[in-house]
Backbone bond lengths (Angstrom), bond angles and torsions (degrees), N, CA, C in turn:
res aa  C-N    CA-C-N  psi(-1)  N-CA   C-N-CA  omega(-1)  CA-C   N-CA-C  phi
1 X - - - 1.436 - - 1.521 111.35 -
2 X 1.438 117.97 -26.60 1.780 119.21 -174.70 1.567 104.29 -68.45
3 X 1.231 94.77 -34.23 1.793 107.06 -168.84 1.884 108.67 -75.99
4 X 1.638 118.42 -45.56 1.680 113.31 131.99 1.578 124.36 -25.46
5 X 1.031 107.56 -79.02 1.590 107.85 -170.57 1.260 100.54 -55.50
6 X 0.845 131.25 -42.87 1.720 129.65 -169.55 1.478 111.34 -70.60
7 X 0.984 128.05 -45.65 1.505 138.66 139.03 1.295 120.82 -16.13
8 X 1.195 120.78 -55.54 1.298 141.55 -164.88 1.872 103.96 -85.98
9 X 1.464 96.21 -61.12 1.581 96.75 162.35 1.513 121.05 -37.38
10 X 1.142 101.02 -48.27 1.488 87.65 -164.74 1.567 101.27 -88.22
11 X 1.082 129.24 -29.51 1.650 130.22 -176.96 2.085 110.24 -52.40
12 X 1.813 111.19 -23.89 0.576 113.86 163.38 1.330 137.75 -110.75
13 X 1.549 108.34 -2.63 1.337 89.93 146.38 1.761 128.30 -152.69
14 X 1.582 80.41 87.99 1.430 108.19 -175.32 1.356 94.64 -82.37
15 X 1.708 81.48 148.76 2.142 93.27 167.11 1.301 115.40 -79.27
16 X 1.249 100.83 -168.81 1.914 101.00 -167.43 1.774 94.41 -74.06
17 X 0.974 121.38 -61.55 1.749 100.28 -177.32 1.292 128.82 -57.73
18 X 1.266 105.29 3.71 1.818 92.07 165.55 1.045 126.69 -133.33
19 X 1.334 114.32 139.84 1.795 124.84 -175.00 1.481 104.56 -34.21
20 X 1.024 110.42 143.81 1.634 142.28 159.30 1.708 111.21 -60.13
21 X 1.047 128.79 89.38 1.363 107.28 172.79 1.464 135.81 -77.42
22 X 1.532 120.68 112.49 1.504 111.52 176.01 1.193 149.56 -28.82
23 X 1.116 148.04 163.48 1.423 117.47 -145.95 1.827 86.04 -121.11
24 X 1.600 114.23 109.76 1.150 122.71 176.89 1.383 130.62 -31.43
25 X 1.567 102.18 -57.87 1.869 115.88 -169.86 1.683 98.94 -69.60
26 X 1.399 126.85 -37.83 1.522 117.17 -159.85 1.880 90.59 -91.28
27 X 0.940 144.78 -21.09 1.272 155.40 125.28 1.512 111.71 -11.57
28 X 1.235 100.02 -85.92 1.912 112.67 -169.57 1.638 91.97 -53.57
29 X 1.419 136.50 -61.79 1.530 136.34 -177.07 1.010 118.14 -19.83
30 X 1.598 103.56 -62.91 1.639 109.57 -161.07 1.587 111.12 -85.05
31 X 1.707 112.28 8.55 2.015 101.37 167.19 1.480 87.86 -153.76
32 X 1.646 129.60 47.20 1.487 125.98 166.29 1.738 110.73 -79.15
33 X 1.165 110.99 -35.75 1.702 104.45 174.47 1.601 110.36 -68.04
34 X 1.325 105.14 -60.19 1.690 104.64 162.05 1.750 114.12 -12.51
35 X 1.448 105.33 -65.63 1.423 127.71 -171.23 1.588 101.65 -54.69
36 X 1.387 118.24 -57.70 1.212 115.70 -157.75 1.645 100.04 -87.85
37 X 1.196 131.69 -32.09 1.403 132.51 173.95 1.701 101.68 -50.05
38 X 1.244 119.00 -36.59 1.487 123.13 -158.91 1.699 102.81 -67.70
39 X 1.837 93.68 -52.69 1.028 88.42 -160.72 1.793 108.87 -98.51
40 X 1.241 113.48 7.51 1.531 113.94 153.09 1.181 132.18 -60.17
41 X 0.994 113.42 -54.22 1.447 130.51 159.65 1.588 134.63 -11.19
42 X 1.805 80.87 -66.28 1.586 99.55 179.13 1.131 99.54 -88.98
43 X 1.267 158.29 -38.56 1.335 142.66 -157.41 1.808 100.30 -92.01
44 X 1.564 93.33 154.93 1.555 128.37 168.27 1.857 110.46 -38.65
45 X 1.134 102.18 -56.07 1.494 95.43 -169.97 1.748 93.70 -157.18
46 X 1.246 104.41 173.19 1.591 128.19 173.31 1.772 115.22 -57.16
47 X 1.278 100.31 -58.13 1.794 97.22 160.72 1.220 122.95 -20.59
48 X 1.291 105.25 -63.10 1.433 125.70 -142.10 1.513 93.25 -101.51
49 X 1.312 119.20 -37.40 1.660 112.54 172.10 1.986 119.91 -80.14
50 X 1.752 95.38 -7.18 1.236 94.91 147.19 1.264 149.44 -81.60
51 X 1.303 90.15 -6.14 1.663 105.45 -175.83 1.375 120.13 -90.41
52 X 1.410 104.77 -31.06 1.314 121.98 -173.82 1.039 110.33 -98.99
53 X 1.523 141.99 9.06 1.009 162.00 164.99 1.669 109.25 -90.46
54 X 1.442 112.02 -30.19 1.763 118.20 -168.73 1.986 82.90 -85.88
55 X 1.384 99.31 -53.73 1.229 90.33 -173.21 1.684 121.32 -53.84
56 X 1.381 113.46 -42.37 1.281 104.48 -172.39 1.377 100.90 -72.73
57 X 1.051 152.14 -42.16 1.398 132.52 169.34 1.900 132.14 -76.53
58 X 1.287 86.63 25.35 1.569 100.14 159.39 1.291 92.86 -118.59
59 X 1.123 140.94 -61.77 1.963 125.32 -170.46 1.612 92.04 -31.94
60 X 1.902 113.73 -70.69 1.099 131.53 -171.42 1.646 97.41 -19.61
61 X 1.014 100.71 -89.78 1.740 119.73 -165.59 1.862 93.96 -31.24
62 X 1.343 110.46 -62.24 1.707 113.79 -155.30 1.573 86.00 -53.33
63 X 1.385 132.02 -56.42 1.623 106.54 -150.80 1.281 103.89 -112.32
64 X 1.321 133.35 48.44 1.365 147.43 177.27 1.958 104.40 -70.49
65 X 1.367 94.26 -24.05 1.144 97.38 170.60 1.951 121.34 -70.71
66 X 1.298 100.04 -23.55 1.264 108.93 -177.64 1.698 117.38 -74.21
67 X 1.055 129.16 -11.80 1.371 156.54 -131.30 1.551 95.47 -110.62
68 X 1.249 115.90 113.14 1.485 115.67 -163.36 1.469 96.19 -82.94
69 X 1.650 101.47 -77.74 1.507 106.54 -173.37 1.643 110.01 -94.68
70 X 1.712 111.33 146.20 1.399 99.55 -168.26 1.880 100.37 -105.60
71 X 0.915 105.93 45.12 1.494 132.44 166.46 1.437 112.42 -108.75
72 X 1.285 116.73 -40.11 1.701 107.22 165.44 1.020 109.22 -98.28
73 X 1.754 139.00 41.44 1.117 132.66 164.09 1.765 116.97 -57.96
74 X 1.529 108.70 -40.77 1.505 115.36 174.94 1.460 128.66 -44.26
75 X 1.134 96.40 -65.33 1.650 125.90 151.27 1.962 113.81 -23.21
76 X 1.255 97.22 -68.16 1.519 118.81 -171.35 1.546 96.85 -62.41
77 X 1.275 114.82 -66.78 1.730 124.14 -175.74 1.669 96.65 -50.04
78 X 1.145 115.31 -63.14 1.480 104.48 -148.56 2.195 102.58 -65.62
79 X 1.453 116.00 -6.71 1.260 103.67 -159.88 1.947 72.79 -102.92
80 X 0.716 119.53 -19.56 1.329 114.20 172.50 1.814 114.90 -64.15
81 X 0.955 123.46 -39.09 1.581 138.05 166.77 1.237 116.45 -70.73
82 X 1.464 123.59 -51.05 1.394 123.35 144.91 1.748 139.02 -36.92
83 X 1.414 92.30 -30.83 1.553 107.96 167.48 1.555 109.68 -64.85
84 X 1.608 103.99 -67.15 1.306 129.36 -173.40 1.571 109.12 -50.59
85 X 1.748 113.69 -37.11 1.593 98.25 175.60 1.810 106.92 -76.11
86 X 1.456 107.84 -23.92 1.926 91.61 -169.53 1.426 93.10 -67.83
87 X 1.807 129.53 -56.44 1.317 104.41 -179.52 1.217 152.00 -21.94
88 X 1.931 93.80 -29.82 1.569 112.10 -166.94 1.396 93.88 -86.05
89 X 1.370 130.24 -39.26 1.619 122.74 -175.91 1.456 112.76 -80.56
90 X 1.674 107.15 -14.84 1.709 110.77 155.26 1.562 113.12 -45.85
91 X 1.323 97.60 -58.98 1.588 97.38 -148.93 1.622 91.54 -84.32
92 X 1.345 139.47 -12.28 1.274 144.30 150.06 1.419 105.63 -11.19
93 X 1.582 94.62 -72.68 1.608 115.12 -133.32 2.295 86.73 -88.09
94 X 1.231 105.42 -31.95 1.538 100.52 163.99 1.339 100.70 -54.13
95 X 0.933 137.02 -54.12 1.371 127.81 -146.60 1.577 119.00 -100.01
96 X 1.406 109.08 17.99 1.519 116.00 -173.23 1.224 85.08 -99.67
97 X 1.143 140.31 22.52 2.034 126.81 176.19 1.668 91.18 -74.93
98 X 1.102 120.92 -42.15 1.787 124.64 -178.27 1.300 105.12 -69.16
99 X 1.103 118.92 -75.02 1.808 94.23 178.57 1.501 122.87 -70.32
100 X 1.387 129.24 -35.03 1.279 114.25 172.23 1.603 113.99 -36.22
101 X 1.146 131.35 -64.50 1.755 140.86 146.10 1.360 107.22 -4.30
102 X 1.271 108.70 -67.33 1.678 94.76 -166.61 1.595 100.99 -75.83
103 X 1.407 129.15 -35.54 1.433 130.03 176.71 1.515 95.75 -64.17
104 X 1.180 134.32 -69.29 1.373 105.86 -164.24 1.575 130.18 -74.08
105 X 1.447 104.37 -13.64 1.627 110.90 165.06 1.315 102.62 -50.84
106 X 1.764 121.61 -63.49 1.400 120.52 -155.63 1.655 98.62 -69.22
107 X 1.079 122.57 -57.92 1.467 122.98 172.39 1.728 128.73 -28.27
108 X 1.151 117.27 -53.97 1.090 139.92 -161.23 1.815 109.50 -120.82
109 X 1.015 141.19 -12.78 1.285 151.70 -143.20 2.033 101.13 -98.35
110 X 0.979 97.94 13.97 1.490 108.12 -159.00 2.020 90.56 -112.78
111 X 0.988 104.36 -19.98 1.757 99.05 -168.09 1.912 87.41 -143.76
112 X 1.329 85.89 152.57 2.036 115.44 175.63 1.885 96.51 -51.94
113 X 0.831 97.04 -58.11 0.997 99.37 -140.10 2.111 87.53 -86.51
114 X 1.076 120.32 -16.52 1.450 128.23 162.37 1.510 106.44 -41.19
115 X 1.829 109.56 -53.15 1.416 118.04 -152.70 1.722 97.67 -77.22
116 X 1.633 113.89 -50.53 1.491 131.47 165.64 2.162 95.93 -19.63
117 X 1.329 110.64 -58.85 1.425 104.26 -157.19 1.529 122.76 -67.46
118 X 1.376 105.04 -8.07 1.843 104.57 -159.27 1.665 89.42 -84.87
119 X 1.308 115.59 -35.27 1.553 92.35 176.54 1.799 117.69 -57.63
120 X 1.293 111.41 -29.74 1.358 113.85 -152.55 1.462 101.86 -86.18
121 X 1.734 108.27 -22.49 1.789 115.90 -175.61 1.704 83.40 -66.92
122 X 1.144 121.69 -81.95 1.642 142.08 178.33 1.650 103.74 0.68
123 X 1.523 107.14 -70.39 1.332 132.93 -178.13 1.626 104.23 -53.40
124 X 0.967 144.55 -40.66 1.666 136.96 -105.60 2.270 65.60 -142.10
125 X 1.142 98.85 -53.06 2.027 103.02 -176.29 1.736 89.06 -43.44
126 X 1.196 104.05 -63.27 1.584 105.11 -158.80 1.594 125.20 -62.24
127 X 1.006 98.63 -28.64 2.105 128.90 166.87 2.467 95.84 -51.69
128 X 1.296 88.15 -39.75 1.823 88.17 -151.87 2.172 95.86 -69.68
129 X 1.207 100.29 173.89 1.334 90.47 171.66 1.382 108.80 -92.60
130 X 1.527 96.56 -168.92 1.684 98.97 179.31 1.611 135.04 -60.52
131 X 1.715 87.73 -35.43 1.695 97.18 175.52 1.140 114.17 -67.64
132 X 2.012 110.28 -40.46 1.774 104.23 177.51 1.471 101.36 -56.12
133 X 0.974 139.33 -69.56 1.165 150.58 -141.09 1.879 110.90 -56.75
134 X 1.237 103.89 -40.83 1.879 131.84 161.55 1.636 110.22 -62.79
135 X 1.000 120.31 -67.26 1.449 115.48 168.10 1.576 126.85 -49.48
136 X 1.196 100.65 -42.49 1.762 107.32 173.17 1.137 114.97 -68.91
137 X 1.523 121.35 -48.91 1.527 122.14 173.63 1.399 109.07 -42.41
138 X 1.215 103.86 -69.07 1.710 116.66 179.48 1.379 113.47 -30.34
139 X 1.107 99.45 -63.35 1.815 113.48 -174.10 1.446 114.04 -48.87
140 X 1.570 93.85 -62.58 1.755 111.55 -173.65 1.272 132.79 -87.01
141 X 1.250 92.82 -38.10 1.512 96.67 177.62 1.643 113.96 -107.42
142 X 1.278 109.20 -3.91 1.806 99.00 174.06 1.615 100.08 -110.73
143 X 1.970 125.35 -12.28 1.280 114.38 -178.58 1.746 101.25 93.45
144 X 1.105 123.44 0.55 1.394 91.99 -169.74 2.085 112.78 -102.91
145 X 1.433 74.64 162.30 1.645 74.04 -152.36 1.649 94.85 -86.28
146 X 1.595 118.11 139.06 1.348 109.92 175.92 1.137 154.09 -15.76
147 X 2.004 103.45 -46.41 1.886 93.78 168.93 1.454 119.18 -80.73
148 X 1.834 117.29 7.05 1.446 116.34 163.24 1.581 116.34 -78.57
149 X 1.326 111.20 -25.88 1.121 145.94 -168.34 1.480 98.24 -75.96
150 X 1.276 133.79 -59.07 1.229 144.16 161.31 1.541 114.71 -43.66
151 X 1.494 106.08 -78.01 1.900 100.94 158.32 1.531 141.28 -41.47
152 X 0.827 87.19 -4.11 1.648 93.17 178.26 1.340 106.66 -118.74
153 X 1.235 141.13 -7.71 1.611 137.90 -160.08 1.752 86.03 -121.61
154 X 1.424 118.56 -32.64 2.001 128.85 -175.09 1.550 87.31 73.88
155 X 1.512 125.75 37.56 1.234 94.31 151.04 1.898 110.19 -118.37
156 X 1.429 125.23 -179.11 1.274 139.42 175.49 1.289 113.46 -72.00
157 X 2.076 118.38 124.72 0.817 139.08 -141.26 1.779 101.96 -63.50
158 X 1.695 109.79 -21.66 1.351 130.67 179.30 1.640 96.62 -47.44
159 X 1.342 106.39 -68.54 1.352 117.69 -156.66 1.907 106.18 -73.20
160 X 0.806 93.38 -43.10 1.812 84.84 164.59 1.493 128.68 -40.83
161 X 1.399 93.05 -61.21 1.732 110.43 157.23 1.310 123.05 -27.78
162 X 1.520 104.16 -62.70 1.537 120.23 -162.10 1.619 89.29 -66.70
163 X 1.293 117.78 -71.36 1.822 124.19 171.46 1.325 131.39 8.66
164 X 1.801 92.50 -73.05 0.901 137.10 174.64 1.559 120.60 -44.02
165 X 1.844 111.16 -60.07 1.053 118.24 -161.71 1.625 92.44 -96.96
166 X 1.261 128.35 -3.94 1.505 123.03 -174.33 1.803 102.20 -103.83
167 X 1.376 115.96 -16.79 2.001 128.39 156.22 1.408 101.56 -61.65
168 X 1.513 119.15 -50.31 1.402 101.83 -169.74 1.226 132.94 -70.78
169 X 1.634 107.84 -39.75 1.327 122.68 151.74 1.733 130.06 -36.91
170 X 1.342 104.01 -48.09 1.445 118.20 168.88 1.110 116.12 -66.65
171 X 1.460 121.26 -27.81 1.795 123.66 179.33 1.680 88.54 -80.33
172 X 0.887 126.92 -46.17 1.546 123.98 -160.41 1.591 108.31 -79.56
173 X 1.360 125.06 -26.95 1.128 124.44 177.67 1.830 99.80 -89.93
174 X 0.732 118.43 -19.76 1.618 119.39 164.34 1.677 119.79 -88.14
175 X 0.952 125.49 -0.97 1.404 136.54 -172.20 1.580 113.44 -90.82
176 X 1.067 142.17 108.99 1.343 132.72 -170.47 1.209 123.70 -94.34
177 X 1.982 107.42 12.69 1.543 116.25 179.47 1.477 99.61 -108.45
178 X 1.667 142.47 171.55 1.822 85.38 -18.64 1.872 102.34 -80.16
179 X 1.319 117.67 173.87 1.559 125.27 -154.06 1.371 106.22 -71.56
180 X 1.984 104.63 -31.62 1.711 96.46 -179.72 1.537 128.94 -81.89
181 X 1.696 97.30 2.77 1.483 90.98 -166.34 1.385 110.56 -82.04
182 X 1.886 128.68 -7.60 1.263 126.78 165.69 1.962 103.10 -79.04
183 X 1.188 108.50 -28.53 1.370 94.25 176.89 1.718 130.72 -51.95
184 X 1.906 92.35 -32.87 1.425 107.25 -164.77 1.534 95.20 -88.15
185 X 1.550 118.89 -12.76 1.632 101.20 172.45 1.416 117.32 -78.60
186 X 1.855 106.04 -9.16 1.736 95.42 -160.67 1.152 98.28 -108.99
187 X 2.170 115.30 14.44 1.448 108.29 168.61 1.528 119.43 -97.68
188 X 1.662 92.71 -18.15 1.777 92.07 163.94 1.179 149.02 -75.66
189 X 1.706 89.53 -14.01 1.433 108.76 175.78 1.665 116.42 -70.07
């Protein structure tokens, strides 16, 4: 609350060269469900859309100063929450080196050449972009079936699809298993 008031202090009594700063809390009020609908949505569970929710309204708060007009505060906040959820499927997709491992041990752990692949799934994840990389998680590794997949990202069940089937392709055209199937493309050529 000192770090509010202090905020506030100075927003009112700034000298003539410096911006006025808006007043955060009566701000955050009038589009906080907005905020939290946005970012419920897209995220996995409540935890995790709580978190990213604390975060987006601490960025919020730190550069409120940056914020020209406080009429596009809505606007400003919500692409700010939007940031804060891709980060969260950023640091997702870093952090699947631990379970990918245990999924592809148990998966694959049965044949030589099973064990050969978990580096190359690992490798081949990190090659894709962010959206492949968000869609696949979703799909594969959290189970969810596309039109959840759709609700949670706010986009159209079309475009998930398309995503979807243009990640897999990209995982597969990045994938260097199994070893002969680039051989058999460079014998048709």
């Amino acid at each position: 609350m000192d770090g509010l008031q202090a905020s506030r202090d100075n927003a009112e009594g700034s000298s003539k060269g410096e911006r006025a700063v808006p007043d955060f809390e009566a701000l955050l009020a009038s589009c906080r469900s907005a905020v939290e609908r946005c970012v419920y949505y897209r995220l996995p569970s409540r935890a995790d859309a709580d978190d990213v929710l604390q975060e987006t309204y601490l960025a919020a708060y730190q550069k409120i100063h940056t914020l020209d007009d406080p009429a596009a505060f809505k606007p400003w906040i919500l692409r700010i929450a939007r940031n804060k959820c891709s980060d969260y499927f950023r640091s997702l997709v870093k952090a699947l080196e631990i379970p990918l491992d245990k999924a592809a041990e148990s998966a694959l752990s049965y044949t030589i050449r099973g064990l050969e692949e978990i580096p190359a799934v690992q490798e081949t994840l990190g090659r894709l972009t962010s959206k492949d990389q968000q869609i696949l998680y979703l799909y594969y590794f959290r189970d969810l079936p596309q039109a959840e997949i759709a609700k949670r990202l706010s986009l159209p069940l079309g475009t998930v699809k398309s995503r979807l089937h243009t990640a897999k392709r990209n995982f597969r055209n990045h994938y260097p298993y199994p070893p002969h199937r680039h051989c058999k493309a460079k014998m048709k050529k």
